[in-house]
C-alpha positions as CSV (number, residue, x, y, z in Angstrom):
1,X,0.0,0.0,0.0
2,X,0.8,3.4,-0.6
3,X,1.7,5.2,2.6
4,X,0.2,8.5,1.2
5,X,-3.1,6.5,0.7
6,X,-3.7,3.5,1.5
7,X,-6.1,2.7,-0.7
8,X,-3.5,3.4,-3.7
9,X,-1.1,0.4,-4.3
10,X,2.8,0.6,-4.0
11,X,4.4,1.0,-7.6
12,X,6.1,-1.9,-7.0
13,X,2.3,-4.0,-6.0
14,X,1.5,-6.7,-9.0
15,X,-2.1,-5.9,-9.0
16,X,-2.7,-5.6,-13.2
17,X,-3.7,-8.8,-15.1
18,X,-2.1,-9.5,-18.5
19,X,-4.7,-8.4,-20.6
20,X,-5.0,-4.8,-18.6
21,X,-1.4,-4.4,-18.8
22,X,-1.2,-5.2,-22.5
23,X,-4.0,-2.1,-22.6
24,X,-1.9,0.0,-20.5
25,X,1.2,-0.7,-22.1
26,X,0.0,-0.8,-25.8
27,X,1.7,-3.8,-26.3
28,X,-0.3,-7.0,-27.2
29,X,-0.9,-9.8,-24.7
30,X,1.8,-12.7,-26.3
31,X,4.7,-9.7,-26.6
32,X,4.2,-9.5,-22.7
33,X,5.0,-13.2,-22.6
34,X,8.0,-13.1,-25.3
35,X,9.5,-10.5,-23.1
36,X,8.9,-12.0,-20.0
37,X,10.3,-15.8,-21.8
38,X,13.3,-13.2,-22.7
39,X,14.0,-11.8,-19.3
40,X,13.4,-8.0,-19.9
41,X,10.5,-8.6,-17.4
42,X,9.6,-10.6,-14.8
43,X,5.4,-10.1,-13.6
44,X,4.4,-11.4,-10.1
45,X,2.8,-14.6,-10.0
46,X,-0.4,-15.9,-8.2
47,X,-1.0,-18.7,-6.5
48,X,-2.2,-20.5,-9.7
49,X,0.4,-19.1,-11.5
50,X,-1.6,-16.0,-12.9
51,X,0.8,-13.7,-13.8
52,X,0.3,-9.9,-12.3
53,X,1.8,-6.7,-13.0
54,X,3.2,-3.8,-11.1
55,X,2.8,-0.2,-12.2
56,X,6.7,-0.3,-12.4
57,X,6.4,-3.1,-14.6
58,X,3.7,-1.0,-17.1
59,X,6.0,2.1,-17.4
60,X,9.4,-0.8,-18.0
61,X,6.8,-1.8,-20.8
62,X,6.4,1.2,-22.4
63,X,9.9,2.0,-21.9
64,X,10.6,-1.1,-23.6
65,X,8.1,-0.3,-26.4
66,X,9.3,3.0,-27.2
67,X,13.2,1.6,-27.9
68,X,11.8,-1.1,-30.1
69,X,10.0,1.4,-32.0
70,X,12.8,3.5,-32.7
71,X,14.8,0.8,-33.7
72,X,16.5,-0.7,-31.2
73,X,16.8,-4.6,-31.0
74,X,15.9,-6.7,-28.0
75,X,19.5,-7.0,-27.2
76,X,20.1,-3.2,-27.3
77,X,17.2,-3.2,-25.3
78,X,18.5,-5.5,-22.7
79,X,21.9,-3.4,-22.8
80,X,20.2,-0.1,-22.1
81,X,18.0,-1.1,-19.4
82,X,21.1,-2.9,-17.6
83,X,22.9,0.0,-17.9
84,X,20.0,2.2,-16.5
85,X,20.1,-0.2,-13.6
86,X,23.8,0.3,-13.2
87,X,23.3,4.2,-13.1
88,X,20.5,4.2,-10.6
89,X,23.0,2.0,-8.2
90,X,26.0,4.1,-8.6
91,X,23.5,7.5,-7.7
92,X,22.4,6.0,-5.0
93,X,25.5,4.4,-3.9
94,X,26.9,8.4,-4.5
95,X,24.2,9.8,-2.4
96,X,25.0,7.4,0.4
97,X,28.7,8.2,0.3
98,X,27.9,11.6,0.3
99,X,25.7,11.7,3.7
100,X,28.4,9.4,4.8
101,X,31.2,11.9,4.1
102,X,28.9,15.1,5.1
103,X,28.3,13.1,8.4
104,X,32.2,12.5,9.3
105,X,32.8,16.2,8.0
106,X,30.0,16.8,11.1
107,X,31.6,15.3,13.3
108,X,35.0,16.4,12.9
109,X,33.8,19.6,13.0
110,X,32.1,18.7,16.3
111,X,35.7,16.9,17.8
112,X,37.6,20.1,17.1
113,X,35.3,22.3,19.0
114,X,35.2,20.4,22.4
115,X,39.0,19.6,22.0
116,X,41.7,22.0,20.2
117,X,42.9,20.4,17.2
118,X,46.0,17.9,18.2
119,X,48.1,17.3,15.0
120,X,48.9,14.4,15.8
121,X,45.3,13.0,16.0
122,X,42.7,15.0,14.3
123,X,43.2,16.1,10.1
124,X,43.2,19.4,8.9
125,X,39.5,20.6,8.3
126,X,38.9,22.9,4.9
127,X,35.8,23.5,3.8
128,X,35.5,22.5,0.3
129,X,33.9,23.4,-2.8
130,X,31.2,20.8,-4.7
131,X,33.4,18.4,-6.3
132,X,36.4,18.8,-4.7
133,X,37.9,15.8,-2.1
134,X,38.5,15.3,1.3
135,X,41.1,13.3,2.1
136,X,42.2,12.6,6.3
137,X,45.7,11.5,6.9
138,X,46.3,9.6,9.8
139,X,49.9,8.7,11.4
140,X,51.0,5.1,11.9
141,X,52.2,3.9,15.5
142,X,55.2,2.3,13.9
């Protein structure tokens, strides 16, 4: 369920029959099944085996759809949707590295005002500018 209304299902909730999401998707009922048989989509199942789609999987359809009809072949369109999956990891693998680094930047910032700066144990703290590094040197015991 959605949490905004409950009465809306999740994007990701198989709720659409084959023949609705062949409507929705403009696709015909058969090319559902070749893509599924291909592995550029995989519906929810029922208990008897009923397949059921997600709203997620309708707009993957379409997406799907609208490559094939500009020419791209089913193996393109395997490519480009892996490599759309690739790019939504790495942003959100980004995006957690940046509240990661943001958070340590915090805290750093929080060490050196309840204790003077010791060179010897806390790094040098510069603010920086958007795409610039932070690197924090620390000294071996040897």
């Amino acid at each position: 369920m959605n949490p905004r209304d409950p009465r809306v299902p999740s994007p990701d909730a198989a709720v659409y029959v084959i023949s609705v999401a062949a409507e929705l998707s403009g696709l015909h009922p058969q090319t559902l099944r070749s893509y599924e048989r291909m592995g550029l989509i995989m519906p929810g199942r029922t208990g008897g085996g009923g397949r059921r789609y997600s709203h997620r999987d309708i707009e993957l359809l379409r997406e799907i759809a609208t490559l094939t009809a500009g020419g791209v072949g089913i193996e393109g369109v395997r490519r480009i949707l892996e490599l759309e999956h690739q790019v939504t990891a790495l942003q959100s693998r980004n995006a957690e590295l940046q509240a990661e680094l943001e958070a340590t930047r915090g805290a750093l910032r929080q060490a050196a005002t309840i204790r003077p700066p010791d060179p010897g144990r806390l790094p040098v703290l510069r603010e920086s500018t958007p795409g610039s590094s932070l690197v924090v040197w620390r000294r071996s015991r040897d």
